[in-house]
C-alpha positions in Angstrom: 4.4 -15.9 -13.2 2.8 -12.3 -12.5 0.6 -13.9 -9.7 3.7 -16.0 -8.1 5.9 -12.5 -7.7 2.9 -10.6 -6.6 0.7 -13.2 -4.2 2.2 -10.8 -1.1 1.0 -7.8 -2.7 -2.3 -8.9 -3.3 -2.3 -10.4 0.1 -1.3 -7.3 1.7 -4.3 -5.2 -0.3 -6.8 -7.7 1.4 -5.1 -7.4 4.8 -5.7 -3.1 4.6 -9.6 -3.7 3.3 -9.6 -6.1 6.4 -8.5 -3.7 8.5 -10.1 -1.0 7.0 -13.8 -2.5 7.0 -13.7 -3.3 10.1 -16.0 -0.8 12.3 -13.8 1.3 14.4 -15.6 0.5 17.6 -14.1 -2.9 17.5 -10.5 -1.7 17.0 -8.2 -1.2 19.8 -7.7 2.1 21.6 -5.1 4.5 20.0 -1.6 4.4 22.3 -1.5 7.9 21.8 -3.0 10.8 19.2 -2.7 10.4 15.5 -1.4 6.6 16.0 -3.9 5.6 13.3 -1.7 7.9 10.6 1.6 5.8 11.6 -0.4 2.8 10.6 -1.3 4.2 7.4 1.9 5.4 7.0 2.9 1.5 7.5 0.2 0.1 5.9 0.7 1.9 2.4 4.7 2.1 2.9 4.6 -1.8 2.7 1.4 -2.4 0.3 4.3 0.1 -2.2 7.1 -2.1 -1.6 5.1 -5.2 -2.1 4.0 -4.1 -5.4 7.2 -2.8 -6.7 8.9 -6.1 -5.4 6.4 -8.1 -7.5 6.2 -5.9 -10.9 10.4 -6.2 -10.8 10.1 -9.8 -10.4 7.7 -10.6 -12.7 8.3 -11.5 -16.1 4.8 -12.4 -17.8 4.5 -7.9 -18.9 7.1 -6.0 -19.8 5.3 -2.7 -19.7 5.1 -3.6 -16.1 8.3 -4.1 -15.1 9.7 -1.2 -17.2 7.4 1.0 -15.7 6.9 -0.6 -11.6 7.6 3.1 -9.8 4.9 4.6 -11.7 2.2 2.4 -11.7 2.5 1.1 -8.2 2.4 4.7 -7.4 -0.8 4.9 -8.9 -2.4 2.1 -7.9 -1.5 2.7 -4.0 -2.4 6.0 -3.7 -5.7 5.2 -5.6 -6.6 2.4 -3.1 -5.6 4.4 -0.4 -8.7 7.1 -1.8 -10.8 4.4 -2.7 -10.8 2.9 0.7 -11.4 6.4 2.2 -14.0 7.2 0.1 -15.9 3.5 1.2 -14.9 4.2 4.8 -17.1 7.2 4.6 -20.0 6.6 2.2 -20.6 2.5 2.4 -19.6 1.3 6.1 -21.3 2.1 9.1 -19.1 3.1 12.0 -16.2 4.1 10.0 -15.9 7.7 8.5 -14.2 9.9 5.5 -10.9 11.3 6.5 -8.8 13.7 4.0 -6.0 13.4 7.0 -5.8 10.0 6.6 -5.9 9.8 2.5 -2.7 12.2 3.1 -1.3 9.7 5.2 -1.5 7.0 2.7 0.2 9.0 0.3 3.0 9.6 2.5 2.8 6.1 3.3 3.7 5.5 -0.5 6.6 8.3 -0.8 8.1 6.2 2.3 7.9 3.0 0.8 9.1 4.9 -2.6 12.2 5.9 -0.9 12.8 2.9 1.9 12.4 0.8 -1.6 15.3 3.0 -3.2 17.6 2.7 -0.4 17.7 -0.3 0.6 16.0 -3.0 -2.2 16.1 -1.3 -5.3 20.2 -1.9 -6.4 19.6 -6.2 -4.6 16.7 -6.8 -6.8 17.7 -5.1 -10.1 21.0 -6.9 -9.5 19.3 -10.3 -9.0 17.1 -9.7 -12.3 20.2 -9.1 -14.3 
């Protein structure tokens, strides 16, 4: 049950290691300055959603569900440092960037309130 509500969410955390492992001579030139923060800002935004989607949904742990805004909080923002911190100290060709960790956070408070706005009242209303 927890897996089936939260298969996008997991999906979506391999998708950002993906993208974030992959050395940044191979990505695609920036449009224009500080695009790479607008995909963070994406990136986490969505990864946030996805979890809080999947904690509602799921019935399999309470604590979970009861708690979803929290500890998807958490977790996001943690991968987002723990991804950071690997960018800069494991893979070659990528590199440390507090700007970016800042970005992720953001990210989160985005999906936080795009979540609050517009899903929160649909889901919790579907869930009974």
């Amino acid at each position: 049950m927890f897996l089936k509500y939260n298969i996008w969410g997991i999906i979506w955390i391999l998708i950002i290691l993906v993208a974030c492992s992959t050395p940044g001579r191979q990505l695609p030139p920036a449009p224009f300055i500080n695009f790479d923060k607008l995909i963070h800002f994406f990136f986490y935004g969505m990864l946030q959603i996805l979890l809080m989607r999947g904690f509602v949904l799921q019935k399999q742990f309470p604590a979970l569900r009861k708690n979803y805004l929290l500890i998807t909080a958490i977790f996001s923002t943690t991968y987002g440092i723990f991804i950071e911190v690997m960018q800069g100290y494991i893979l070659k060709n990528r590199s440390f960037d507090q700007y970016d960790i800042a970005a992720n956070i953001v990210g989160v408070v985005l999906g936080i309130v795009f979540w609050m706005i517009f899903f929160q009242k649909k889901i919790k209303s579907r869930i009974g």
